[in-house]
N, C-alpha and C positions, 0 to 999 in steps of 0.2 A: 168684612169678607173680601171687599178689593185687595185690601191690602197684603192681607194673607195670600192671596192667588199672585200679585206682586212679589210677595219675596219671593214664595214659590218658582215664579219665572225667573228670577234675578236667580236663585239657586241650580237651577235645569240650566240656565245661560251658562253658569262659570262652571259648571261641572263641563260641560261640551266642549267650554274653552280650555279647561286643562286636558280634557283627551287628546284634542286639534293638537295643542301646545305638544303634549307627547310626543305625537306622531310625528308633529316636524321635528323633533327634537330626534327620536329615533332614526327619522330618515336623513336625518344632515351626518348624525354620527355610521349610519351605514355606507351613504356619501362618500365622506371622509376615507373608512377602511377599503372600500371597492378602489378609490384613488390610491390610496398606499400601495392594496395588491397588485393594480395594473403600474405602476410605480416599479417594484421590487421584481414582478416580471421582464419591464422594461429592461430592467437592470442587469437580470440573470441573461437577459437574450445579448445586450451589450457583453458582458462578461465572458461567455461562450461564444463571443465570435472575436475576440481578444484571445482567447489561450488557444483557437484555434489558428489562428495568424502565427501568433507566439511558435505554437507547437511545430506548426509547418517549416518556420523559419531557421528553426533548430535544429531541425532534422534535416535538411539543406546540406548547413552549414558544416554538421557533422558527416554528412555522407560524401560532402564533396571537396571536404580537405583528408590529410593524412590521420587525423585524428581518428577516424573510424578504423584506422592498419593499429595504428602506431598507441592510440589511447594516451595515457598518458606519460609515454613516451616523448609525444610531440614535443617540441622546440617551437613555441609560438612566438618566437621574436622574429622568426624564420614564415610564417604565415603571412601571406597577404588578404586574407579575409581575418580578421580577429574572431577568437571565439570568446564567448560570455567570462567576463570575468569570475572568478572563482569552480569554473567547470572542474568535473572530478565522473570518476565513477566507481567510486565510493559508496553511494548513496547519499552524501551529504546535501543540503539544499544549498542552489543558488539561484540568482535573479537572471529573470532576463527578458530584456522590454519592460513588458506587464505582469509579469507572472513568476511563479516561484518555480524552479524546476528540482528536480534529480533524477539522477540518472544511475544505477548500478548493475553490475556485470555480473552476470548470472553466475560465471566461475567462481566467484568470490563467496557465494552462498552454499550452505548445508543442503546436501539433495538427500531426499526420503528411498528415492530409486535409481542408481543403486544407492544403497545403505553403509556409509563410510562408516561404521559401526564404532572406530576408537574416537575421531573426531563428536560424533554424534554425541557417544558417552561422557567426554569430556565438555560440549556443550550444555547439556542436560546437567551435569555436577557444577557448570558455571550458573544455572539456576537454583541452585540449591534441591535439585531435586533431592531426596534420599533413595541411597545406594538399592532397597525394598521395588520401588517404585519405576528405576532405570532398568534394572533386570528385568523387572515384570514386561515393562513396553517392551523391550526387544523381543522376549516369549510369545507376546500377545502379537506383536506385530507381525511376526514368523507364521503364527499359526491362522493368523487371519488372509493371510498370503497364500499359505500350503493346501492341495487338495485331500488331503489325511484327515482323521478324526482324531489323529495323534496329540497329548494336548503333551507341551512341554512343559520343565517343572514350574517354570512361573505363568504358563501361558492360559490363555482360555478357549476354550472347544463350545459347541451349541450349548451344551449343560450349563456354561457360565451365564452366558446369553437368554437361555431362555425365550428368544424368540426365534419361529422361524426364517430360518435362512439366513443367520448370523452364527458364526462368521460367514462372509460372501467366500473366502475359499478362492479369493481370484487376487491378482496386483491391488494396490489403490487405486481407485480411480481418481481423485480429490485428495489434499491437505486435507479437506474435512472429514474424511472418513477418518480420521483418529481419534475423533470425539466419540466415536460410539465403541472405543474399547472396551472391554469390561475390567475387571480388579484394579483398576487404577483412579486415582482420586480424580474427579471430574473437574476441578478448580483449573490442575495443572494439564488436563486434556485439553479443554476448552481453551485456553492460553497460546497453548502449543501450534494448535489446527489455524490461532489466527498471530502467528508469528512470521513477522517480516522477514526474518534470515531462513525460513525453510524455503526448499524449491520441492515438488513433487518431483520432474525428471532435470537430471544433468546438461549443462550447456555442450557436454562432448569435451570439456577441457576443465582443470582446473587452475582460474587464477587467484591465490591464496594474499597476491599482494592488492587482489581488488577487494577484499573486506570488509566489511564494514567495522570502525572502531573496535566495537564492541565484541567481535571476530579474531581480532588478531590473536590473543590468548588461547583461541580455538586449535585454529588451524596454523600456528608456530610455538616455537617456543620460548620460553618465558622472555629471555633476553632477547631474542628477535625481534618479540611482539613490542616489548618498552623502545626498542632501536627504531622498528617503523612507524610506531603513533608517534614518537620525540620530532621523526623528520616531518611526517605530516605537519605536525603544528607548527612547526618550524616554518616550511614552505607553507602554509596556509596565510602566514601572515605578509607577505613578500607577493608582489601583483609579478604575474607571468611569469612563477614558477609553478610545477607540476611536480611532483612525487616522480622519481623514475620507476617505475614498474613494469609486471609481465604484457606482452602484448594481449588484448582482449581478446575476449571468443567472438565477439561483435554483435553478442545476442543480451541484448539490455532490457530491462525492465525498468520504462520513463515514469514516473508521477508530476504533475501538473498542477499548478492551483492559480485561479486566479481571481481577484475581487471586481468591481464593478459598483459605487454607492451601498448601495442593500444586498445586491447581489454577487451569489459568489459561484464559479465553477469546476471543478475537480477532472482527471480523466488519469488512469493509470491503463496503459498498454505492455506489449512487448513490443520490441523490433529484434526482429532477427537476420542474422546476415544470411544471404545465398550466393552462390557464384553464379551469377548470369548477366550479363548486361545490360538487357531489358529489366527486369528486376531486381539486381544488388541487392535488396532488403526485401523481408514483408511487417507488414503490423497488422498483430491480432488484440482486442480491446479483449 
């Protein structure tokens, strides 16, 4: 009988031990993760106060030499502040400090409002949209704009919609609003509303030589466009040369990135130019 009540306790014992055992074993591996995440925090808060620096420094740099007149016009042999090597405003990425930057000129991009309608069309046929589908956005886009019940022949009126209060019957307010077209394939809507070359409103100017690559064929013509991507790559390769181009509208859309160990931090603004002294620029995130 002792003996039996002996394993009995020998058994109760090591069962309690493998709980025990568990627990600390759970609690070292929770340990552990809480360490990583205040870790990876750590990190992001380092990181974000690196592209903030970064960001500041750039924007300095750029307001307080010719570069913000003259774009990529400048003659930076001629600068006595250097700017980052490989600056453009293009949109292309370059480095600078800590951080990844670009920088493009709103002229350079596709605006929704106004509606350059031949450029548009020929952008959308560089996607391969089909001919069905280009006509249709124009109609649908029209008619979501117009205050009429008038539906045109590719266009869609409440009837298509089906719900109330679609069309809104007013401007865009958003790039997103093109996702809720109707008759048109959702794949190529959705794409569209998150496409880097569209602007909703115009910079007030356009400059066709700020492009982005993949633009030039847009908004020039064939041999134009092969003439200024040739010199791009040309000068891209060659330190403290610049594309001659239009002067900028001075209204840029920056993107930012920067790493930190585990952490990493992003910020995409505008800057826009104004005339006044006290305020030259604003930025809107």
């Amino acid at each position: 009988m002792n003996n039996r009540s002996r394993g009995a306790a020998l058994i109760i014992v090591l069962f309690i031990a493998t709980i025990l055992g568990s627990i600390a074993v759970l609690m070292i591996v929770k340990t552990k993760q809480h360490i990583q995440r205040i870790s990876i925090a750590k990190d992001f808060m380092k990181a974000e106060r690196k592209l903030i620096i970064d960001l500041n420094q750039l924007i300095y740099l750029t307001q307080t030499t010719p570069y913000a007149i003259l774009g990529d016009n400048t003659n930076l042999t001629q600068l006595t502040t250097p700017l980052p090597k490989g600056i453009n405003l293009q949109g292309r990425p370059f480095n600078f400090q800590d951080s990844v930057f670009s920088i493009q000129d709103m002229g350079g991009l596709l605006t929704l409002m106004p509606l350059e309608q031949e450029r548009f069309v020929r952008y959308l046929k560089q996607l391969n949209w089909p001919d069905k589908d280009i006509h249709s956005f124009i109609d649908v886009l029209q008619d979501w704009q117009d205050v009429d019940g008038f539906k045109r022949i590719n266009g869609a009126e409440s009837f298509d919609y089906q719900v109330f209060g679609y069309p809104l019957n007013r401007p865009l307010q958003t790039i997103k609003d093109i996702a809720l077209f109707a008759n048109i394939d959702n794949k190529r809507l959705d794409a569209l509303a998150n496409d880097k070359n569209l602007l909703l409103f115009g910079a007030g100017s356009n400059t066709p030589g700020y492009a982005p690559d993949e633009l030039l064929p847009v908004l020039h013509s064939e041999f134009d466009a092969k003439l200024i991507l040739n010199t791009r790559i040309k000068n891209r390769t060659r330190d403290g040369v610049l594309t001659g181009n239009n002067n900028p509208t001075g209204n840029w859309i920056i993107k930012v990135n920067t790493s930190y160990g585990q952490g990493k931090s992003s910020k995409i603004l505008h800057l826009l130019r104004r005339f006044s002294e006290r305020r030259p620029f604003v930025i809107s995130y």
